[in-house]
N, C-alpha and C positions, 0 to 999 in steps of 0.2 A: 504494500500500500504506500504511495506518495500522498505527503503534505503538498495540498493544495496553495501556489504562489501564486503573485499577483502578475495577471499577462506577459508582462515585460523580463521577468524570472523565470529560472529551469525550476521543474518540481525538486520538491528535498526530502531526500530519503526520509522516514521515523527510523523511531525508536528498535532498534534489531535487523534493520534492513542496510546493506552495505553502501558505504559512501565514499565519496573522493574528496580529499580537503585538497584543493584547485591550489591552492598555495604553497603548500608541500609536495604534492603530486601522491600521496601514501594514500591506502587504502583500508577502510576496516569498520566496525563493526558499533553504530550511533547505538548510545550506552544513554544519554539524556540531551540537555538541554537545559540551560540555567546563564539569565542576566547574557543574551545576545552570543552564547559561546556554544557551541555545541561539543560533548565530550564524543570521544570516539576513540575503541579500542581497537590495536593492531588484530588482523581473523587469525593470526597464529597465537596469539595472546600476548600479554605483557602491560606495558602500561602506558592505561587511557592519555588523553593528550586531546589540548581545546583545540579550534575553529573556530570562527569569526561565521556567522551563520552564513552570511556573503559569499563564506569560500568554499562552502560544503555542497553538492550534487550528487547526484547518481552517477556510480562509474557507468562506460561506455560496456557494454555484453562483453569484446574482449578482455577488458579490465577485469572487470569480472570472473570471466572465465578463467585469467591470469591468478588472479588472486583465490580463488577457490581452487585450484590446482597446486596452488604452493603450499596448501593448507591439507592436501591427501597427500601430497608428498612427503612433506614434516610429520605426518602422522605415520607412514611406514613406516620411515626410518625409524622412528622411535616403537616400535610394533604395536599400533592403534590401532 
């Protein structure tokens, strides 16, 4: 499900759904929202990190794809 933006804006991921903070280029997984920042955690885990609500999107399908793959790969090698 995307948060609905006003015309002129890309939709923005919620709460559990994967995101691209456009400023860093990283990708991962909106944990909240609090006072204009959006938190959001790497999909392989570790630790959350703000956004500027401005610079948060939905990654592109590759993106995506990229980043959900790096995340079955991390989990073989450790035997998940």
């Amino acid at each position: 499900m995307l948060v609905s933006m006003a015309s002129n804006q890309q939709a923005r991921p919620a709460i559990g759904e994967l995101a691209k903070d456009q400023k860093t280029g990283r990708i991962g997984l909106v944990m909240g929202e609090i006072g204009g920042r959006v938190q959001i955690r790497p999909v392989s885990g570790g630790i959350k990190w703000d956004a500027m609500t401005g610079d948060v999107a939905a990654p592109k399908a590759r993106e995506e794809l990229s980043a959900r793959l790096a995340v079955k790969n991390n989990n073989s090698r450790v035997g998940l």
